[in-house]
N, C-alpha and C positions, 0 to 999 in steps of 0.2 A: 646777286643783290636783288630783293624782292624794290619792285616797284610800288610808290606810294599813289594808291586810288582817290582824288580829293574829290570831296563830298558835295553835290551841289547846292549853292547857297542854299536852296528853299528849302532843304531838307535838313537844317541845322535849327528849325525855330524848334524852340523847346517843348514848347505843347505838344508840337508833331513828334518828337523824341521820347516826352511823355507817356502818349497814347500808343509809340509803338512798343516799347520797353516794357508798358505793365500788359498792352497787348497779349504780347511773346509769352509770360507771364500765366496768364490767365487762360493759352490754349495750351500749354504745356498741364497743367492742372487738370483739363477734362480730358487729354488725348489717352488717360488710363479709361475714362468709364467708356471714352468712346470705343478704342481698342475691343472692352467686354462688350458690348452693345453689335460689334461687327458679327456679322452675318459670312462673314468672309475669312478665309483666315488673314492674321496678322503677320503678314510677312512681308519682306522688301517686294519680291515678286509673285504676281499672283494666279493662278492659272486661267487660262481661259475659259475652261470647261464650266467655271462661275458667270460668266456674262455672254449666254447665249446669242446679243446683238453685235455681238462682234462679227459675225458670222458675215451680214450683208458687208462689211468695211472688206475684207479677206476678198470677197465676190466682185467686188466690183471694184478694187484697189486701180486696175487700171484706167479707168475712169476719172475717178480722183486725180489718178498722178498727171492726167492730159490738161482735166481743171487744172489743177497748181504748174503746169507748162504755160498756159492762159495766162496766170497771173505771172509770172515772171515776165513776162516781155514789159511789165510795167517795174520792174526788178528799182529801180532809180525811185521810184516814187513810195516803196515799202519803208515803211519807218524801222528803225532801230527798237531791240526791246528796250534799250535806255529811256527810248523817245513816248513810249508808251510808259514804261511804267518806271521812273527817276529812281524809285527805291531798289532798284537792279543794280543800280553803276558800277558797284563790285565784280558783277558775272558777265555783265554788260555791257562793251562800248567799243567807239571807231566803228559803227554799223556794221559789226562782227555776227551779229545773231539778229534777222532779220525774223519778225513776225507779222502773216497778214493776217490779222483775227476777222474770221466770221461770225462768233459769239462771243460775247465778252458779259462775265456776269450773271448768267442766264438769257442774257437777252441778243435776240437775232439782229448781228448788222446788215442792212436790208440792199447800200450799195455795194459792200464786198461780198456779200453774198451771189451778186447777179450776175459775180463772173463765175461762182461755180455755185450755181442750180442744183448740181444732182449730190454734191457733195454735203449741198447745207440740206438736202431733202434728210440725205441717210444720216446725217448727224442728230435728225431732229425724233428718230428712233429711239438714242442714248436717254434711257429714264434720268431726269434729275440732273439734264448736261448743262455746267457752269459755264465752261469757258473750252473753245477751238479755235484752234489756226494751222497756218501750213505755217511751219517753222523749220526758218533757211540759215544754214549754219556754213560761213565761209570757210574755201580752203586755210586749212594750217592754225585754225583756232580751236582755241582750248577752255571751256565753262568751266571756272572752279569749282571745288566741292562746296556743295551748300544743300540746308533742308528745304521745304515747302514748308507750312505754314500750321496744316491741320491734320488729322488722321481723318476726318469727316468727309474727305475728297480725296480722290482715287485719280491718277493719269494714265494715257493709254500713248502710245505709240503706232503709227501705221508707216513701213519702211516707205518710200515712194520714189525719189532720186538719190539715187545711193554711189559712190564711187565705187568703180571697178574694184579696188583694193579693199572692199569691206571690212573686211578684218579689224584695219587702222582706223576708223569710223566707227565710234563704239562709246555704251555709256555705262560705268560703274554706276550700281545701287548698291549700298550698301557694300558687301563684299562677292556681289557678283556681276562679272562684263558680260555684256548683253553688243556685237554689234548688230546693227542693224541692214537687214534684208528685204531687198523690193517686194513687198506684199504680202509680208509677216507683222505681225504684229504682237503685243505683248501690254502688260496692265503692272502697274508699279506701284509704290507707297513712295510718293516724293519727300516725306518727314524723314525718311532715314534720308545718311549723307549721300549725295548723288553728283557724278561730274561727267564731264562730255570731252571728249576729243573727236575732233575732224583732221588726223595728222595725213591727207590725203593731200592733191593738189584739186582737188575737184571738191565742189561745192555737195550739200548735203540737203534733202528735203525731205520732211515728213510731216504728215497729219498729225496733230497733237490735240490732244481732247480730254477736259478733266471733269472727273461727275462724282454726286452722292457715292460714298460707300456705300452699301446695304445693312441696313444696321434697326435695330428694333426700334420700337416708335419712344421709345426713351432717348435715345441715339437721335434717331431722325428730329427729334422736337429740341434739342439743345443744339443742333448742327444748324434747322433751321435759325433758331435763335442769335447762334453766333454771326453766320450768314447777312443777317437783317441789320445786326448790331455793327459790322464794318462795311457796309452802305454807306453809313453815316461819317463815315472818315474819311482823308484825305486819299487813304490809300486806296478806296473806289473811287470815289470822287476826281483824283485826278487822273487815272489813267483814262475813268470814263469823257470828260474831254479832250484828250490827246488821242482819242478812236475819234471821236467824233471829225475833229481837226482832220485827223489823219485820212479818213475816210472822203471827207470834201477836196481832201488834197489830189488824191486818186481820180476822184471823180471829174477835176478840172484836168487832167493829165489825160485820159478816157475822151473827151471830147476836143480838146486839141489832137489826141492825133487820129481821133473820126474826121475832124477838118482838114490835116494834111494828109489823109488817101485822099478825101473827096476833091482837095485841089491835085492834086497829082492824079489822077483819073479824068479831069476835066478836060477835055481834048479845044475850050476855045482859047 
């Protein structure tokens, strides 16, 4: 018996249904010229040998992965992607799929970044990079099939905490399983249908990072355009509050327990 997902109220006003409906719509329409416009081929998965910056992520993976050990010990204070972005609640919820964004938008978040320095250094390599986080995906859950959004952005995968059992850790693109591996990496088309299983008992962690396709300045100028034009909506709009929220929340969590070493180190 499938379970029914209910909606949350704020996401039932009708304008906001409006603008995501003709949305949807409207990037369905360009993702032919963009597709021609790509510099890249058009495929669920895409090779590496096209984005030579992959290179330093692969090099210094272990770094990263000791960053994102860092931020786990605040594991309780990581918001849910529900919590960040409400329009997910389908793929999303019961703090099942954990995201700490260090970019969001194109733009750098300045406290979740200061717990990984070297990571948001090599991130800021990525030409054209929109949006990264370490995305923590709990034992025994399952992300439905669903698309992204645009062909004008591209996603990448860096494996980093992986269960033993790998194999059962794995995400269909399209029609091919890809699991994933500590310190491999890989480049996807998130428009085609994509889904996640963690059928492991052990939690899942990887660098996740999405950027410009490479695409002619035809491409590149209708991709910026669309880009500029959902700024303006609710669905940047609110997620870009629910970082910022979420980010002061961390940050108050960060100096409460800087004060309980410093009291439990105080010898009077």
């Amino acid at each position: 018996m499938t379970q029914t997902v209910e909606k949350p109220k704020k996401l039932t006003n009708p304008r906001r249904a409006f603008v995501k409906r003709n949305g949807k719509k409207l990037l369905r329409a360009v993702a032919d010229y963009q597709s021609r416009s790509s510099k890249v081929p058009d495929t669920p998965k895409i090779g590496n040998e096209y984005f030579d910056f992959l290179t330093r992520f692969v090099d210094e993976w272990e770094t990263i992965r000791n960053e994102a050990q860092d931020v786990l010990q605040f594991r309780d204070q990581i918001p849910g992607f529900e919590d960040i972005s409400p329009d997910q609640y389908r793929i999303a919820k019961d703090q099942q799929w954990k995201t700490f964004v260090l970019f969001g938008f194109g733009q750098r978040l300045e406290k979740n970044t200061q717990l990984a320095p070297r990571t948001a250094e090599i991130l800021e390599t990525v030409p054209n990079l929109q949006t990264a986080m370490f995305s923590i995906l709990a034992p025994g859950y399952h992300i439905p099939a669903h698309t992204g959004v645009t062909k004008g952005i591209l996603r990448c995968h860096l494996g980093l905490i992986i269960p033993k059992d790998h194999e059962k850790c794995r995400i269909r693109v399209d029609d091919t399983v890809t699991a994933w591996k500590p310190g491999e990496i890989f480049v996807f088309d998130d428009t085609f249908e994509h889904e996640v299983w963690n059928d492991t008992d052990e939690e899942r962690v990887i660098l996740l990072f999405d950027f410009d396709r490479p695409m002619n300045f035809g491409g590149r100028f209708m991709n910026k355009a669309l880009m500029s034009a959902m700024k303006l909506t609710a669905f940047y709009q609110d997620p870009k509050k629910n970082l910022e929220d979420a980010e002061a929340r961390l940050e108050a969590a960060i100096r409460q327990n800087d004060k309980n070493l410093e009291s439990m180190s105080d010898p009077s």
